[in-house]
TIFINU-72598 format. One record per atom (N, C-alpha, C): residue in one letter; x, y, z. Coordinates in pm, whole numbers, plus 50000, padded with zeros to 5 digits. Atoms other than C-alpha are relative to their C-alpha. Example, Ala and Ser with C-alpha at 12.3 -4.5 7.8 and 13.67 -1.06 7.14 Angstrom:
# residues 2
A500894988150000
A512304955050780
A500905012050000
S499184988149994
S513674989450714
S499235010950073
END
This chain:
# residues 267
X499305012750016
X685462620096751
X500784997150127
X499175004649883
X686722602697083
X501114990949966
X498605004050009
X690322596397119
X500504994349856
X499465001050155
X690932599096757
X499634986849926
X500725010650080
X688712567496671
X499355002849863
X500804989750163
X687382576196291
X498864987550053
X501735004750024
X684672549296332
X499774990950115
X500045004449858
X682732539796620
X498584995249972
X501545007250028
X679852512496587
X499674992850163
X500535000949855
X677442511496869
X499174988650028
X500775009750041
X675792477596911
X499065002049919
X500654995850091
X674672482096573
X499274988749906
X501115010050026
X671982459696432
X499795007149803
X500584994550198
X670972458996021
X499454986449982
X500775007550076
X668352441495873
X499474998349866
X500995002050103
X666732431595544
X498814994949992
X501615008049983
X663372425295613
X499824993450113
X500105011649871
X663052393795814
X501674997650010
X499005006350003
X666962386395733
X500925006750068
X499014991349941
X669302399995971
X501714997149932
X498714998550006
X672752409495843
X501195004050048
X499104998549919
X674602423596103
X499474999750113
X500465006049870
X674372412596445
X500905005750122
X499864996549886
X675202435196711
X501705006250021
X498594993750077
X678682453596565
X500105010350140
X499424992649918
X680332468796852
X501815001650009
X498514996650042
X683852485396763
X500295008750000
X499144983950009
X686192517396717
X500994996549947
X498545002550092
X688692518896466
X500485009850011
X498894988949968
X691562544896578
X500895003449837
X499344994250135
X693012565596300
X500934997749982
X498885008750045
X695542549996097
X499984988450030
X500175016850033
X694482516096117
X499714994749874
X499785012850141
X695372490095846
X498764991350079
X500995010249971
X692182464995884
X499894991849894
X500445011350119
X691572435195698
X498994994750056
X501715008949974
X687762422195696
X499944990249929
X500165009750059
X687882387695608
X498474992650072
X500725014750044
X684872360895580
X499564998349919
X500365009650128
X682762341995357
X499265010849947
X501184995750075
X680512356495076
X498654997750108
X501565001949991
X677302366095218
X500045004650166
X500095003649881
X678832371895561
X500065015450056
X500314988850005
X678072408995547
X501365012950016
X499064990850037
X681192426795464
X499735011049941
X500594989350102
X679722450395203
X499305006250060
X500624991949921
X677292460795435
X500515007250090
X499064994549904
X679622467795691
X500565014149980
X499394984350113
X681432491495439
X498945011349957
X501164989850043
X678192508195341
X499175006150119
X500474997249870
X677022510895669
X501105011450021
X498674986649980
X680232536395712
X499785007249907
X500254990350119
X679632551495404
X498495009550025
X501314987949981
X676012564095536
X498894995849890
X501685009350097
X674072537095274
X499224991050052
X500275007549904
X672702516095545
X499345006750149
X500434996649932
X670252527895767
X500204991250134
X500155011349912
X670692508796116
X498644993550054
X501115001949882
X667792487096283
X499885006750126
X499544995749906
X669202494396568
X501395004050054
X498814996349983
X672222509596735
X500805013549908
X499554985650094
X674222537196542
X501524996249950
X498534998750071
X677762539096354
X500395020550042
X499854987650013
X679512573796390
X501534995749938
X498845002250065
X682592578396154
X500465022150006
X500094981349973
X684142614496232
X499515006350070
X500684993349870
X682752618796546
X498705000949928
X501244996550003
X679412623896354
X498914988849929
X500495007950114
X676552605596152
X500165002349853
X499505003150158
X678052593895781
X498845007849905
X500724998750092
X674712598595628
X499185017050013
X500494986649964
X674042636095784
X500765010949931
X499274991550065
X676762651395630
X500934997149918
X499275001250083
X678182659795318
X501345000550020
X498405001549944
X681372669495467
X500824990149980
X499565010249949
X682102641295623
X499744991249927
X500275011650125
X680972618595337
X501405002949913
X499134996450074
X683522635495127
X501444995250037
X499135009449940
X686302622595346
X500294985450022
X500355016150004
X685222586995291
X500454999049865
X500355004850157
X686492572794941
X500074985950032
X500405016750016
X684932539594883
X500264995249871
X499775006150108
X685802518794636
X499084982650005
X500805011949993
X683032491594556
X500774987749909
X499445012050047
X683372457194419
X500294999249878
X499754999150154
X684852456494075
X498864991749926
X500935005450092
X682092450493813
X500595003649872
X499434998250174
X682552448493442
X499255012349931
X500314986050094
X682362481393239
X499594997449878
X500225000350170
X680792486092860
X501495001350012
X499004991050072
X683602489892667
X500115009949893
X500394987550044
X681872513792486
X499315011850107
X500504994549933
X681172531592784
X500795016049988
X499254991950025
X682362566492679
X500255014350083
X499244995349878
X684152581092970
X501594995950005
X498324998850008
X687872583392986
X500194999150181
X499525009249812
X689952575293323
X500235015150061
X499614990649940
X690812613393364
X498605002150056
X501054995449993
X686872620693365
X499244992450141
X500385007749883
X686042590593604
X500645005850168
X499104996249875
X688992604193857
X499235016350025
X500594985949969
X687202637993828
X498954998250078
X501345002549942
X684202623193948
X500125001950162
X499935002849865
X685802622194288
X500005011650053
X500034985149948
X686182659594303
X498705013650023
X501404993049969
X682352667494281
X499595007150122
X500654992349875
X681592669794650
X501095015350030
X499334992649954
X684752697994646
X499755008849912
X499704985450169
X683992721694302
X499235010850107
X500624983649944
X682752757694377
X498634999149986
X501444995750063
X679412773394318
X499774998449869
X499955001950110
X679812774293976
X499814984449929
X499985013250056
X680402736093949
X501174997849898
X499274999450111
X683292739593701
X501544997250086
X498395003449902
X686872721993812
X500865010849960
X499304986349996
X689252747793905
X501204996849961
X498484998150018
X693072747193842
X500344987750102
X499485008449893
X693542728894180
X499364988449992
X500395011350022
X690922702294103
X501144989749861
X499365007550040
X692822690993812
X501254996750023
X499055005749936
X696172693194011
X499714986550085
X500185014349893
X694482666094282
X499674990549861
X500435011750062
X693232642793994
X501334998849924
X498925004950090
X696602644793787
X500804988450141
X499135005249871
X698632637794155
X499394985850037
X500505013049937
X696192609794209
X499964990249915
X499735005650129
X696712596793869
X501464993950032
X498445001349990
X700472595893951
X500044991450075
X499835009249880
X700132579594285
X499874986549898
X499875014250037
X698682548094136
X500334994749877
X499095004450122
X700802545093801
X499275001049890
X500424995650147
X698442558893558
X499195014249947
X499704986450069
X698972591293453
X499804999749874
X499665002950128
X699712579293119
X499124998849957
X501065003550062
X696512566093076
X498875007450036
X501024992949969
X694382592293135
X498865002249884
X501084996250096
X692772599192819
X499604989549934
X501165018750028
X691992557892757
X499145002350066
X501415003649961
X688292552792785
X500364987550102
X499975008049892
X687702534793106
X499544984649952
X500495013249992
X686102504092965
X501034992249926
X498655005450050
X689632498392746
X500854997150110
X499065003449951
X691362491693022
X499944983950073
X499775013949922
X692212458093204
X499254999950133
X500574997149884
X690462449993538
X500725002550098
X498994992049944
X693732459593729
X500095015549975
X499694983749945
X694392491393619
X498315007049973
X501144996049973
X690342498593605
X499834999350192
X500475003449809
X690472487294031
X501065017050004
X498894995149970
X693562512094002
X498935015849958
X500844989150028
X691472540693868
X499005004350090
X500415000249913
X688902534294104
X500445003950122
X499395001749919
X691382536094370
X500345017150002
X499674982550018
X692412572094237
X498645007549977
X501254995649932
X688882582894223
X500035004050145
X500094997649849
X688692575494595
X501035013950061
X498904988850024
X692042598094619
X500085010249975
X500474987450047
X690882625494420
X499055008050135
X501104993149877
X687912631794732
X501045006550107
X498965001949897
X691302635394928
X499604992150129
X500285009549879
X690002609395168
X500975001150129
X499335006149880
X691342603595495
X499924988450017
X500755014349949
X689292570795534
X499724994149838
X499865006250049
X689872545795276
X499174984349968
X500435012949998
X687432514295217
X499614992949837
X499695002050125
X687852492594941
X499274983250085
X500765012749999
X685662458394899
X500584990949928
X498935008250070
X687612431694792
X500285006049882
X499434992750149
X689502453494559
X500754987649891
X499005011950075
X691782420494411
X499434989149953
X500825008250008
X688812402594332
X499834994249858
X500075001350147
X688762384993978
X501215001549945
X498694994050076
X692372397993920
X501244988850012
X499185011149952
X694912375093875
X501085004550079
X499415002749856
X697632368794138
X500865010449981
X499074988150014
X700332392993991
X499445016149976
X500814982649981
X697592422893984
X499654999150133
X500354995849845
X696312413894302
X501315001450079
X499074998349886
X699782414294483
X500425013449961
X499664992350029
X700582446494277
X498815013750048
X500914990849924
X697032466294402
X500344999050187
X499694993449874
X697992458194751
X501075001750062
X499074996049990
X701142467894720
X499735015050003
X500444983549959
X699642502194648
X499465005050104
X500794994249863
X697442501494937
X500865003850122
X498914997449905
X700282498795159
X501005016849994
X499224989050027
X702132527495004
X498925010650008
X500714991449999
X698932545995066
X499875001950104
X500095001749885
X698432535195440
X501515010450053
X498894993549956
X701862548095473
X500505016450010
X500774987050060
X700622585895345
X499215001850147
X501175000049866
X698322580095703
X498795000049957
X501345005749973
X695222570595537
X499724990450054
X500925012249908
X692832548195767
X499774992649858
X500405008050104
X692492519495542
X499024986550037
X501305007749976
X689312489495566
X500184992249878
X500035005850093
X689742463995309
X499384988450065
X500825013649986
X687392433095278
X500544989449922
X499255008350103
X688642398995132
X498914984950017
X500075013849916
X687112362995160
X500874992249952
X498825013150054
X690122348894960
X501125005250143
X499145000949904
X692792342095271
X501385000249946
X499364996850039
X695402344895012
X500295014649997
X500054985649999
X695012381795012
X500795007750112
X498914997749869
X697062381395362
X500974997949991
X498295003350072
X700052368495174
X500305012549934
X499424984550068
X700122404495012
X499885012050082
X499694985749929
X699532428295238
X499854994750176
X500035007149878
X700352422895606
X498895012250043
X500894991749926
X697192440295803
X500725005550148
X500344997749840
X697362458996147
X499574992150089
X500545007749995
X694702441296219
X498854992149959
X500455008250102
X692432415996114
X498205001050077
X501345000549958
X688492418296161
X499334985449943
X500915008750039
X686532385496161
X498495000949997
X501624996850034
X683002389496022
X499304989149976
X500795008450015
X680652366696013
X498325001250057
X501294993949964
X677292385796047
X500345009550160
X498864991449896
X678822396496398
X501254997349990
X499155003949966
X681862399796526
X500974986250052
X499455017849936
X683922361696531
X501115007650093
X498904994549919
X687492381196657
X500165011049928
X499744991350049
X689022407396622
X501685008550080
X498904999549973
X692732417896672
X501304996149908
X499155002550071
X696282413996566
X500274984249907
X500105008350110
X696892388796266
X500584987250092
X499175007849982
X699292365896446
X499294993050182
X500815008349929
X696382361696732
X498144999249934
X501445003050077
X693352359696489
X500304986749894
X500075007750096
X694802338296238
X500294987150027
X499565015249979
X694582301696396
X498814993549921
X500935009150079
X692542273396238
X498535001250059
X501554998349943
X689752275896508
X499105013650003
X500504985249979
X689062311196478
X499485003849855
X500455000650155
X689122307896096
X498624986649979
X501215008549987
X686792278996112
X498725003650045
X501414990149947
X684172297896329
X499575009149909
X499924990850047
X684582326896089
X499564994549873
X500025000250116
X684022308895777
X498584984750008
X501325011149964
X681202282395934
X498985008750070
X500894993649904
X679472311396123
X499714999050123
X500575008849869
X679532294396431
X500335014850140
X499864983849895
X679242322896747
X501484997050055
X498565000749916
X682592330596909
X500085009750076
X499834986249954
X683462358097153
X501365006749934
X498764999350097
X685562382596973
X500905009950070
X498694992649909
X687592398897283
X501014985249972
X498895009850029
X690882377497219
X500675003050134
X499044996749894
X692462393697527
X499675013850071
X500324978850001
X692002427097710
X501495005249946
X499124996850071
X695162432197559
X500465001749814
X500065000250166
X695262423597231
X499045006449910
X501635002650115
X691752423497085
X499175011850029
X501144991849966
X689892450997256
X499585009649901
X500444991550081
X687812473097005
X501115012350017
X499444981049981
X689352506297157
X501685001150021
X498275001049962
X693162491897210
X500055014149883
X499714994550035
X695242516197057
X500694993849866
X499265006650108
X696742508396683
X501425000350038
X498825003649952
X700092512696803
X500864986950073
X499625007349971
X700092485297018
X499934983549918
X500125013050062
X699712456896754
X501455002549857
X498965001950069
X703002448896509
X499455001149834
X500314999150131
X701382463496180
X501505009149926
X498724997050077
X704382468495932
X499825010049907
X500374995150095
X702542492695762
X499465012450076
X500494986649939
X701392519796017
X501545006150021
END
C-alpha cells in the first residue's frame, strides 16, 4: 500500500457488455478518509463500491485496496465491510439480528467453524456501538428499516473492518432515521475507519459533513473538498453527465492530496 492510500484505482475501465459503466476511474483514497459519492441513479456508484469489494472484474485498468488485489484475497476482503443497498426482508425470514451480526465473523472462526468466546464478544460490542444490543434476539425481518440499515452496519463491524462502504445507507428512511444513521457513521469515522458512502439525495450532506466529496457520473466529474465541489455547475455536470475535468486545483482536488489537508470535521 503506497503512502497509506487503502484504495488505488488505476485508469480503471468496467463494462457490461456493450454498456460502459465506468469510464476511466483514476484515484487514491488515503486512510481515514470520510468520502461522499454523490450522483444520479444509474451513474455507477454501486459499481464503484463493488469494484473495491473484488465483485467487479475490470475491462481494463486495475483497483488495488490494501496495497493488493480485493478479489485475490481473503484477508484483505475481510477488512472490507460493505453494506449494500437496503432491500426489504421476509418478515418471516427466520434469522434473528444477533445471528445476522454473526454472519460478519465467518471469514475470522477457526478450523472448526464454531464462534469462539471472542467472536461473540466482537458481535455483542458491535451490537452496542450502533444502539442495538437490546434487540438482538428480534428476528431481523421485525425490525424497522432503520434499525435493520443499523444491523447491517454492525454486521460490517463484526468483520472488524478498517474500510467501511455503505451504498446509500439512508435510502427509503425517513429524515429523522436518516440524520440518526449518519450520525453513527461519523461516530464511527471517528474510531479511524476509512469510510465511502454513496448518496444521490443531496440532502444527505445536510447530515453528515464529508472530508471529501466524489462526483460520479460514469467517470470522474470532481473530486475534492465539499466547499470546492459543491457549486451549481459542478452539480449540474454531475447530475446531467456532461464531461468535466475533475482536478479542481493541484491543491485541493488532486487524487493523492493528503486527507489532512481538506477541513473534514470528522477525521
Amino acid at each position: 500500500m503506497s503512502d497509506n492510500h487503502v484504495i488505488e484505482f488505476d485508469h480503471f475501465f468496467l463494462n457490461y457488455g456493450e454498456r460502459q459503466i465506468l469510464n476511466d476511474i483514476h484515484i487514491r483514497i488515503p486512510q481515514g478518509s470520510c468520502i461522499g459519492i454523490i450522483g444520479p441513479n444509474g451513474s455507477g456508484k454501486t459499481s464503484f463500491l463493488r469494484s473495491i469489494v473484488g465483485l467487479n472484474k475490470p475491462t481494463r485498468g486495475s483497483v488495488k485496496v490494501f496495497g493488493g488485489k480485493p478479489q485475490r484475497s481473503w484477508r484483505r476482503r475481510h477488512q472490507i465491510g460493505y453494506v449494500p443497498q437496503l432491500k426489504s426482508i421476509d418478515k418471516e425470514f427466520p434469522i434473528s439480528v444477533y445471528e445476522v451480526v454473526m454472519l460478519g465473523r465467518v471469514g475470522r472462526l477457526g478450523p472448526l467453524r464454531f464462534a469462539r468466546k471472542e467472536d461473540h464478544q466482537v458481535v455483542q460490542e458491535s451490537l452496542r456501538r450502533v444502539k442495538m444490543l437490546e434487540m438482538s434476539a428480534r428476528p431481523i425481518g421485525q425490525l424497522s428499516g432503520g434499525q435493520q440499515q443499523r444491523v447491517f452496519i454492525a454486521r460490517a463491524l463484526a468483520q472488524e473492518s478498517k474500510l467501511l462502504l455503505l451504498d446509500e445507507p439512508a435510502t427509503g428512511l425517513d429524515i429523522p432515521t436518516q440524520q440518526s444513521i449518519y450520525e453513527l457513521l461519523e461516530l464511527l469515522h471517528e474510531d479511524g475507519i476509512t469510510t465511502l458512502t454513496t448518496t444521490h439525495d443531496l440532502l444527505a450532506l445536510d447530515f453528515h459533513h464529508f472530508g471529501r466529496i466524489l462526483c460520479l457520473n460514469e467517470r470522474i466529474i470532481a473530486f475534492g473538498p465539499p466547499e470546492k465541489v459543491l457549486t451549481p455547475e459542478i452539480l449540474t455536470k454531475t447530475f446531467s453527465g456532461l464531461p468535466w475535468p475533475h482536478h479542481l486545483g493541484e491543491e485541493e482536488a488532486l487524487p493523492a492530496a493528503k486527507e489532512d489537508s481538506c477541513p473534514c470535521t470528522c477525521s
